[in-house]
C-alpha positions in Angstrom: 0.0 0.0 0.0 1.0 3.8 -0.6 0.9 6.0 1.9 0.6 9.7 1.1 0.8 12.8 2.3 -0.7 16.2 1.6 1.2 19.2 0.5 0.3 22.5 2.2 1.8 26.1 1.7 5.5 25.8 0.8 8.5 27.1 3.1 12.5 26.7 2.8 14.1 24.8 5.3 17.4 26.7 6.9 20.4 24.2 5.9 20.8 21.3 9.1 22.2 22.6 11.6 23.7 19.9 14.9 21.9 22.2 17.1 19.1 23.9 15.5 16.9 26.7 16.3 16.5 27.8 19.9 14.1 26.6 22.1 10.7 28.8 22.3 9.1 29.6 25.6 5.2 29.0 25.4 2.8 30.5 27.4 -1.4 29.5 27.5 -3.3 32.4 29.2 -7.0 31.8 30.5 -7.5 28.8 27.9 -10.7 26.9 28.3 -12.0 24.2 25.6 -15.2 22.7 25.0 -16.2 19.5 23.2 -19.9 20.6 22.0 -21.4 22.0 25.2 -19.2 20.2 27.7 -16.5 22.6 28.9 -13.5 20.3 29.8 -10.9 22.8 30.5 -11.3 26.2 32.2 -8.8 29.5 32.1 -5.6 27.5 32.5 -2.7 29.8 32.4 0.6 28.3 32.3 4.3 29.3 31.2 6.5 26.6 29.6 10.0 27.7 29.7 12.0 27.3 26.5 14.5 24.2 26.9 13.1 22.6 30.0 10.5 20.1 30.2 7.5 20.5 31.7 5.3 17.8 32.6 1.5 17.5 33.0 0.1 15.5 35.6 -3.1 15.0 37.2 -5.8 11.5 36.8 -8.4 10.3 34.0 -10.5 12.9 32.3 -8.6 16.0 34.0 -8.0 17.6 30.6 -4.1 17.3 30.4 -4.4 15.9 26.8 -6.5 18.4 25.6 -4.5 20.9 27.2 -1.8 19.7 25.2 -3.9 19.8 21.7 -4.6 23.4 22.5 -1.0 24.5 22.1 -0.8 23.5 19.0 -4.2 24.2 17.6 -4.7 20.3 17.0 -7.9 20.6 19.2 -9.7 22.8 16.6 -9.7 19.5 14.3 -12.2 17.8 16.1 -15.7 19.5 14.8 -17.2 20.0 17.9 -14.6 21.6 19.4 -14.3 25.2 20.8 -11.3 27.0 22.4 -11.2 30.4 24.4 -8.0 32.1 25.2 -4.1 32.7 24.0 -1.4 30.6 23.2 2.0 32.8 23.3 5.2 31.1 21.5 7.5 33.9 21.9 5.1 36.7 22.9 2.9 35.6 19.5 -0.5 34.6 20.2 -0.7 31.4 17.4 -4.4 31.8 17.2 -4.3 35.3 15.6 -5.1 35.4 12.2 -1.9 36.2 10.9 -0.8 32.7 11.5 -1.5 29.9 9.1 -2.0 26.4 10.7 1.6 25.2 8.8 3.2 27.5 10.9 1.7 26.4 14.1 2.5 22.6 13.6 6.0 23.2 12.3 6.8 25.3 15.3 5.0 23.2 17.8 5.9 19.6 16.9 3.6 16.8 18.6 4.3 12.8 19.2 1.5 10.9 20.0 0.7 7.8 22.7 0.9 5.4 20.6 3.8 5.1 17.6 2.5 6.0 14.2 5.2 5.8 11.8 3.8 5.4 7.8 4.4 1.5 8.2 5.2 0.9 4.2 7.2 4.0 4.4 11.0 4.0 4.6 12.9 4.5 7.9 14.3 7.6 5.7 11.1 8.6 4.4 9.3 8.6 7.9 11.6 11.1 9.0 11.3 13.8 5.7 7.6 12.7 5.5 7.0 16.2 8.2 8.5 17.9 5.2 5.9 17.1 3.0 3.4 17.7 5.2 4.3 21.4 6.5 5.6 21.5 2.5 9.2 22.3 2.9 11.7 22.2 0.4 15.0 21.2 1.2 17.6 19.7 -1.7 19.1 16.3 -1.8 21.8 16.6 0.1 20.4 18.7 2.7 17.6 16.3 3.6 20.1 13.2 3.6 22.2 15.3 6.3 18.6 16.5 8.0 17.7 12.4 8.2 21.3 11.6 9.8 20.5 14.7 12.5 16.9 13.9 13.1 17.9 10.5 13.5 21.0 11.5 16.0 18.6 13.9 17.9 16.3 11.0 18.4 18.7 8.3 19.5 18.2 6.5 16.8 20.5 6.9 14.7 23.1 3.9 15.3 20.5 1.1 15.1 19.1 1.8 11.5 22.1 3.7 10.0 22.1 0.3 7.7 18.6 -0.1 6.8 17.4 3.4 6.0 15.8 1.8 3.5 13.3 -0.8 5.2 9.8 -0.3 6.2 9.6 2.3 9.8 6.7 0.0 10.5 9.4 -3.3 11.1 11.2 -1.5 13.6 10.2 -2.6 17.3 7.6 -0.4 19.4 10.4 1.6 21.1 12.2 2.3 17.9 9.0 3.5 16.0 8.2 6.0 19.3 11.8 7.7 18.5 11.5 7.1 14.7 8.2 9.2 15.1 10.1 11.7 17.8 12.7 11.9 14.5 10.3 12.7 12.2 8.7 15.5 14.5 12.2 16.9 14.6 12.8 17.3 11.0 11.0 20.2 10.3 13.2 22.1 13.5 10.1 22.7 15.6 11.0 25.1 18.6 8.5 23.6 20.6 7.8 19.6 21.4 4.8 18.8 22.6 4.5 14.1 24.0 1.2 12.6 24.6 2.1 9.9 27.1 4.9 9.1 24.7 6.2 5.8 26.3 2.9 4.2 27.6 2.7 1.9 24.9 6.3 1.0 25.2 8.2 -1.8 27.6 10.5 -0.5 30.4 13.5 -0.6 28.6 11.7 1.2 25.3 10.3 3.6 28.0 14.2 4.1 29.4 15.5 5.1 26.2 12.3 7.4 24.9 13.5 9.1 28.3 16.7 9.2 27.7 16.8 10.7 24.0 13.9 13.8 26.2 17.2 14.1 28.5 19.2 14.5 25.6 17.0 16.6 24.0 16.1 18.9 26.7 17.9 22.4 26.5 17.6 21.8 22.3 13.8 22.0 22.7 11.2 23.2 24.4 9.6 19.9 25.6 6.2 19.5 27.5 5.0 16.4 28.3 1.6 14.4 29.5 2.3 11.7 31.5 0.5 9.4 33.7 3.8 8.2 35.5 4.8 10.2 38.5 8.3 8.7 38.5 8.5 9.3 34.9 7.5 12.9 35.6 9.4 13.3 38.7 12.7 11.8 36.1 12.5 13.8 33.0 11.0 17.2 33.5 11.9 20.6 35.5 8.6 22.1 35.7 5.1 20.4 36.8 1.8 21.6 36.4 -0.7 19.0 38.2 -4.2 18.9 36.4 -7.4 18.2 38.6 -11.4 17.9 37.6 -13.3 17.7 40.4 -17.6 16.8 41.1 -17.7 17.3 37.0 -16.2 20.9 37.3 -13.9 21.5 33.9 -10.2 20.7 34.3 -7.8 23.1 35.5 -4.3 23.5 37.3 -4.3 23.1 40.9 -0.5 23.6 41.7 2.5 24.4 39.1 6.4 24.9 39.8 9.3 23.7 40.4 9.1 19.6 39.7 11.5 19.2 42.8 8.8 21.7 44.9 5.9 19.7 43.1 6.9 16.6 44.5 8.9 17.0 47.9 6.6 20.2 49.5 3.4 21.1 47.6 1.7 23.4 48.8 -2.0 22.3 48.1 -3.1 19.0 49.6 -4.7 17.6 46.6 -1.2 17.5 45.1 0.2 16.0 48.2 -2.3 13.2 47.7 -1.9 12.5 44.2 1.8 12.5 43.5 1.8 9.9 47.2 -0.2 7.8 45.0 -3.2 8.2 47.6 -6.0 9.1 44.5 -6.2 8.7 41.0 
């Protein structure tokens, strides 16, 4: 079968670069979201510093994925879907209408929980598919060296150096998570946005999707959903805990520090939750 993508407005890709561009700080003021008539998230403002991680946490049905969807105006492509409020990336607010969508995703790259590579693609295709699909133009050469540092970025890079040319989709789960995180990093997005990126994966998978955020961290801005409070507690600098409480919309109950998060919050729901005591 052939997979394909769709072209959209056309940009030029700066020539790869180890480092790429800096990190972005992102900031959602007073955003609320509504699926039809049931508000699931209410005014949640919070700053994402460019080059840390910041991980959400909070239980089931708090809003923490939708949160996530908002920042990069995935959210508005469900049809019932409303949003109220700003999302800043560098003092911009992306849902003006000087921005186009393209520029959004390409700025704001997202992986998703579950590894969704183009399985009769390439391992080399994958990666310069998010070309395609934010329709940048890059030459030969410049997108073989963009595959090698996507790859690098991504830690994968040493595994499939040799088969660059065999399907994404025969790679094990744990490879396909970091072929997809590859493929996110092609197009030099500022901004990284995981879904629960490694609860799919086994715990060694899981170690080394955590190991290529260390590595990435300071390159990217990173923020992360995760349902793992060690995971969380590992990875990540900031913490913004997510609550929804007697059917009231989601919203942040504590944010800061992930060190202060975990060893002295300073609300008691918190407390609770990252003890393990609810959720």
């Amino acid at each position: 079968m052939t997979e394909t993508v769709e072209m959209t407005d056309t940009v030029v890709l700066p020539a790869a670069t180890v480092d790429g561009p800096a990190p972005a700080t992102l900031e959602a003021r007073a955003v609320s979201a509504w699926f039809g008539s049931h508000q699931v998230l209410s005014r949640v403002s919070l700053t994402m510093p460019a080059g840390e991680v910041t991980a959400l946490i909070g239980p089931s049905g708090c809003g923490k994925s939708t949160f996530l969807r908002t920042l990069n105006r995935m959210h508005e492509m469900i049809p019932s879907a409303q949003f109220g409020g700003e999302v800043l990336f560098e003092g911009e607010d992306i849902y003006d209408a000087s921005w186009r969508l393209t520029d959004a995703r390409r700025r704001i790259g997202m992986v998703f929980q579950k590894p969704n590579p183009f399985p009769a693609m390439s391992i080399y295709d994958n990666v310069v598919a998010g070309l395609k699909l934010t329709g940048t133009k890059v030459g030969r050469r410049e997108k073989d060296e963009l595959v090698e540092e996507s790859l690098t970025r991504a830690g994968l890079w040493k595994e499939v150096r040799d088969r660059l040319r065999q399907p994404g989709g025969a790679l094990s789960g744990g490879q396909q998570q970091r072929l997809c995180i590859a493929r996110a990093l092609a197009v030099r997005p500022r901004v990284l946005l995981m879904d629960e990126p490694c609860s799919a994966l086994d715990p060694t998978s899981t170690r080394r999707v955590e190991e290529t955020i260390h590595d990435l961290a300071g390159q990217v801005t990173i923020v992360i959903v995760t349902h793992n409070m060690q995971q969380a507690h590992r990875v990540s600098q900031q913490c913004a805990f997510f609550l929804a409480e007697q059917g009231t919309p989601g919203g942040i109950v504590e944010h800061g520090a992930t060190e202060d998060v975990f060893n002295s919050p300073q609300d008691q729901r918190t407390a609770d939750y990252v003890a393990g005591r609810f959720g």
